[in-house]
VOBA-192738 format. One record per atom (N, C-alpha, C): x, z, y; residue number from 0. Coordinates in steps of 0.02 Angstrom, whole numbers, plus 50000, padded with zeros to 5 digits. Layout:
<rs>
xx->X, zz->Z, yy->Y, pos->NUM
...
</rs>
This chain:
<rs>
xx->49954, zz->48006, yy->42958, pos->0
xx->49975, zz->47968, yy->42900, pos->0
xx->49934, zz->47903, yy->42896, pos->0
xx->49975, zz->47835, yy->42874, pos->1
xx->49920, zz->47773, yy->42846, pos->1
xx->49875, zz->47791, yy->42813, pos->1
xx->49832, zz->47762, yy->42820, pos->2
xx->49783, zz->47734, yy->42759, pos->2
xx->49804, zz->47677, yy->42722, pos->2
xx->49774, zz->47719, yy->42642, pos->3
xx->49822, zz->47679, yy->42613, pos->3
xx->49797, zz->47612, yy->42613, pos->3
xx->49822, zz->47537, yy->42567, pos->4
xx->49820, zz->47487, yy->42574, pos->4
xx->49748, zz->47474, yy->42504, pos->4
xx->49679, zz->47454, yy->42516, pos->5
xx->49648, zz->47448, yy->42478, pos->5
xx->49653, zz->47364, yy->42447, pos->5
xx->49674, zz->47375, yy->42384, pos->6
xx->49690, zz->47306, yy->42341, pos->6
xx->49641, zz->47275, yy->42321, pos->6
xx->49597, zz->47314, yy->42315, pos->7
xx->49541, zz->47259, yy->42277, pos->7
xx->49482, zz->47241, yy->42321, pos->7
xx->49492, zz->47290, yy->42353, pos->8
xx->49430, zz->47268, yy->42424, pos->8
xx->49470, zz->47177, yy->42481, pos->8
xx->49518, zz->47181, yy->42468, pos->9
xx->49555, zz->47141, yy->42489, pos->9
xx->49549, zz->47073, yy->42445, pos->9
xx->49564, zz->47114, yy->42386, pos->10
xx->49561, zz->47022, yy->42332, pos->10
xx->49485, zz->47015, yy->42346, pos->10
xx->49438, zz->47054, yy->42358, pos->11
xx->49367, zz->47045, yy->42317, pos->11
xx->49354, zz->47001, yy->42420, pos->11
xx->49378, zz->47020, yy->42473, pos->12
xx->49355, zz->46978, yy->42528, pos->12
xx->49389, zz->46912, yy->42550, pos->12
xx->49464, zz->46912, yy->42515, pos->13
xx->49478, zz->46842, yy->42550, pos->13
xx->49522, zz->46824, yy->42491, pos->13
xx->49557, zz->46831, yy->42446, pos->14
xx->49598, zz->46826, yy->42376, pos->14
xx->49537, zz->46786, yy->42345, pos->14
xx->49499, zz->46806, yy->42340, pos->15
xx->49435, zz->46758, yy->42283, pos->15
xx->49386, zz->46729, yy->42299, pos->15
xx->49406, zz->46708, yy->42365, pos->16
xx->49356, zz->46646, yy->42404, pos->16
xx->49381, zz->46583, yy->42371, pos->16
xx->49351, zz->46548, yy->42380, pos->17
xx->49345, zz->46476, yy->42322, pos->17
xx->49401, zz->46430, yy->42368, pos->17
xx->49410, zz->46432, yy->42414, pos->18
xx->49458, zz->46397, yy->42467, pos->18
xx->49542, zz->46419, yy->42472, pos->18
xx->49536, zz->46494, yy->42478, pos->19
xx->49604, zz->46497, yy->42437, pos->19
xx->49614, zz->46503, yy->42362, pos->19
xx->49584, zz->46520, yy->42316, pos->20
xx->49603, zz->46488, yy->42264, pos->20
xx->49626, zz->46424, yy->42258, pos->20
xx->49584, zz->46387, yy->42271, pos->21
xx->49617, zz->46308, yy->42290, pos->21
xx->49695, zz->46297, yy->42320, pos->21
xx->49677, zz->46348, yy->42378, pos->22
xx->49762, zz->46327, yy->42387, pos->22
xx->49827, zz->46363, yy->42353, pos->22
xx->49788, zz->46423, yy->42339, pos->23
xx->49836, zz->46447, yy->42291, pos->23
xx->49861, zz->46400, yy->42217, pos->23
xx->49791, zz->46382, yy->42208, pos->24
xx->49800, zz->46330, yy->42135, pos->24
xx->49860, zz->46254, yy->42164, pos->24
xx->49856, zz->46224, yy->42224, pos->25
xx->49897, zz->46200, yy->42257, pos->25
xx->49978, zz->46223, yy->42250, pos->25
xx->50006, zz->46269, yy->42269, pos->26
xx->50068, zz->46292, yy->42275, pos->26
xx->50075, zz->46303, yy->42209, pos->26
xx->50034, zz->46333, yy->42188, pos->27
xx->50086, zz->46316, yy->42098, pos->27
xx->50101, zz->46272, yy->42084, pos->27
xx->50051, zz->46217, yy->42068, pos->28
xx->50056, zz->46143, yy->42052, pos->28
xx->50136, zz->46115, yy->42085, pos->28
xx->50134, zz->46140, yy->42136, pos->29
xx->50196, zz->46109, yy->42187, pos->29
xx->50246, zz->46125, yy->42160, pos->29
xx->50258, zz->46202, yy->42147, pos->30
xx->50303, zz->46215, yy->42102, pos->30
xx->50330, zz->46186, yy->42025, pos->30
xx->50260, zz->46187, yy->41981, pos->31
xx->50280, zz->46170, yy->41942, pos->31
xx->50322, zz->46090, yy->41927, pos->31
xx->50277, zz->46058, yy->42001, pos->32
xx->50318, zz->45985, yy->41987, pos->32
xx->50401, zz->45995, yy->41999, pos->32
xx->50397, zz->46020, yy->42037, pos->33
xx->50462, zz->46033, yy->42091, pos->33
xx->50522, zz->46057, yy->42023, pos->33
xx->50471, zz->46109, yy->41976, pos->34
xx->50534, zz->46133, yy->41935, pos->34
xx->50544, zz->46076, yy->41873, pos->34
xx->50495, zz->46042, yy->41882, pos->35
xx->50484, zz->45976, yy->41819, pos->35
xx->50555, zz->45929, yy->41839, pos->35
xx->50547, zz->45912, yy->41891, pos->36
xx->50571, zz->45857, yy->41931, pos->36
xx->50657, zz->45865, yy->41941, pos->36
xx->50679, zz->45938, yy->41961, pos->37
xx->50742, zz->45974, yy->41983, pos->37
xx->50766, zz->46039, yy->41932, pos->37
xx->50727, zz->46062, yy->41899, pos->38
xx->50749, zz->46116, yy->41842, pos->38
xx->50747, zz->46183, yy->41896, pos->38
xx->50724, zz->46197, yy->41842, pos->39
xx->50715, zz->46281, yy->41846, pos->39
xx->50776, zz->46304, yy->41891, pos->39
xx->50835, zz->46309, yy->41849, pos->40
xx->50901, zz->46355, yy->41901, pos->40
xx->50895, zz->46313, yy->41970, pos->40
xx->50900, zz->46250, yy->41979, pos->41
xx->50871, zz->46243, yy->42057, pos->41
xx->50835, zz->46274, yy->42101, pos->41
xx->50780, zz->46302, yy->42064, pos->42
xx->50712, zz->46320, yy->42124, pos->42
xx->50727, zz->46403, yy->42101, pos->42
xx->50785, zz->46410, yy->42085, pos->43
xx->50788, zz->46492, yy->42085, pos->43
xx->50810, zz->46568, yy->42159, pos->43
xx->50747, zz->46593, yy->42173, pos->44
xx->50775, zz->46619, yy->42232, pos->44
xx->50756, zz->46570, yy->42274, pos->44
xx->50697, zz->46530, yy->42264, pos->45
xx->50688, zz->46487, yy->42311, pos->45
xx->50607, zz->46467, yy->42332, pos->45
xx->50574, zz->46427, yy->42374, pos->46
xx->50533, zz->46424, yy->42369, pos->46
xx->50494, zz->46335, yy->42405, pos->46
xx->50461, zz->46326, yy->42367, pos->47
xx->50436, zz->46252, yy->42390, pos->47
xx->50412, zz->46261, yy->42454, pos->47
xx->50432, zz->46194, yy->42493, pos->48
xx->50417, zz->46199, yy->42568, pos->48
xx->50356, zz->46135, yy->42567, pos->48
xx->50299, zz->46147, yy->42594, pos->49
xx->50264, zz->46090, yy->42608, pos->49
xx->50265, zz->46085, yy->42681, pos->49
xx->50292, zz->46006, yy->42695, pos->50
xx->50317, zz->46002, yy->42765, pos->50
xx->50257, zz->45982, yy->42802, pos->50
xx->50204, zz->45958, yy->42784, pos->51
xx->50137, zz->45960, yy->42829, pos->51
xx->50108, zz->46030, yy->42811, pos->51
xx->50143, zz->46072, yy->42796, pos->52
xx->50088, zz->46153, yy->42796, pos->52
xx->50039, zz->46154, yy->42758, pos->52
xx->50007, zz->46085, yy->42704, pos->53
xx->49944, zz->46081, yy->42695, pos->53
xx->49962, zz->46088, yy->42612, pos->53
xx->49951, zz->46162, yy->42571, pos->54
xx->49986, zz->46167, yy->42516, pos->54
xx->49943, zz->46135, yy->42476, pos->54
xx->49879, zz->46084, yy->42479, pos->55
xx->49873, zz->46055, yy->42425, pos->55
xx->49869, zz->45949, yy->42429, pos->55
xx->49923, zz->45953, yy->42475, pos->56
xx->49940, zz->45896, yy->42488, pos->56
xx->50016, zz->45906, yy->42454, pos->56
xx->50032, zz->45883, yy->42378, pos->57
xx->50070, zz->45880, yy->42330, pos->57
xx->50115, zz->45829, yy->42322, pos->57
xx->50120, zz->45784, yy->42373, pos->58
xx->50144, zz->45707, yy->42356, pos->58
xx->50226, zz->45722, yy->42369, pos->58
xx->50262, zz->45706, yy->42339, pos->59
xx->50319, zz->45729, yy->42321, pos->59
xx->50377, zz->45712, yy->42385, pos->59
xx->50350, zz->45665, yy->42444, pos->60
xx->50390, zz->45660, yy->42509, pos->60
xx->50368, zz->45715, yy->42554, pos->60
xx->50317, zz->45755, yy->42536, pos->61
xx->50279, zz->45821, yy->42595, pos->61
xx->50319, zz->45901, yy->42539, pos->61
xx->50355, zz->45893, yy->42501, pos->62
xx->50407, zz->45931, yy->42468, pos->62
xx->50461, zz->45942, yy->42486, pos->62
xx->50492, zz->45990, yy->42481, pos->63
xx->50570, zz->46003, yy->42485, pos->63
xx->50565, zz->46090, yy->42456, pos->63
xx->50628, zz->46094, yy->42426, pos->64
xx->50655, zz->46164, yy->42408, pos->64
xx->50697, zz->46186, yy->42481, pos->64
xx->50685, zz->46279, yy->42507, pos->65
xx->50694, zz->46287, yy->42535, pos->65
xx->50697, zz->46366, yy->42507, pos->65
xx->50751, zz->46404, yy->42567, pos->66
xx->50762, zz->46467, yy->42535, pos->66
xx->50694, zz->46510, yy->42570, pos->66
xx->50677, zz->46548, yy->42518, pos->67
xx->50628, zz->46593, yy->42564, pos->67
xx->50634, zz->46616, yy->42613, pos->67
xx->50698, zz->46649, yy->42648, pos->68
xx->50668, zz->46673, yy->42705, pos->68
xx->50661, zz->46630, yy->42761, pos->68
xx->50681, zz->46552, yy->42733, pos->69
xx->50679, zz->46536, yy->42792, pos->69
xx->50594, zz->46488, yy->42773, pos->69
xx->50597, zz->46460, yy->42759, pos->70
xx->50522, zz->46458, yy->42714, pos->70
xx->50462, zz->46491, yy->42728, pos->70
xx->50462, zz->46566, yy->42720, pos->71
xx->50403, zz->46619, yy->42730, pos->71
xx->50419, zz->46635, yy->42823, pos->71
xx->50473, zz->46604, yy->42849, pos->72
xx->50481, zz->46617, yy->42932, pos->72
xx->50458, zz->46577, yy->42965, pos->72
xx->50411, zz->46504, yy->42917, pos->73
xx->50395, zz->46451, yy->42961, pos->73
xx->50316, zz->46459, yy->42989, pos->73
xx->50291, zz->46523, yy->43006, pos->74
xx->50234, zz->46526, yy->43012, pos->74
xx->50198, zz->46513, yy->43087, pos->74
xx->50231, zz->46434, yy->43109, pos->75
xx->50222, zz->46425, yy->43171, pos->75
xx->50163, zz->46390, yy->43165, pos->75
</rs>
């Protein structure tokens, strides 16, 4: 059988390092412009694409809406 998946040993080693917070605090921001900018039912089922990969480079030409799976498949 797995072992199961430990959640907080996980947030407590790489979830609450000061570097991804940052980028996490990044991709929201992105979002929120994104839904400022295009409305909510737009970005529904969807997910902001940052086309340099670099989620806290926000400038609104390194943006585009894109569907998740193809989005979360760009992990080249």
């Amino acid at each position: 059988m797995a072992k199961k998946r430990n959640y907080r040993r996980e947030y407590d080693t790489y979830h609450k390092r000061k570097r991804q917070k940052k980028r996490r605090a990044g991709r929201n921001k992105a979002r929120r412009m994104m839904i400022k900018k295009k409305g909510k039912r737009k970005l529904k089922g969807k997910d902001v694409h940052h086309k340099d990969r670099n989620p806290r480079n926000n400038k609104r030409s390194n943006l585009r809406i894109q569907s998740k799976k193809k989005n979360r498949g760009n992990n080249k």
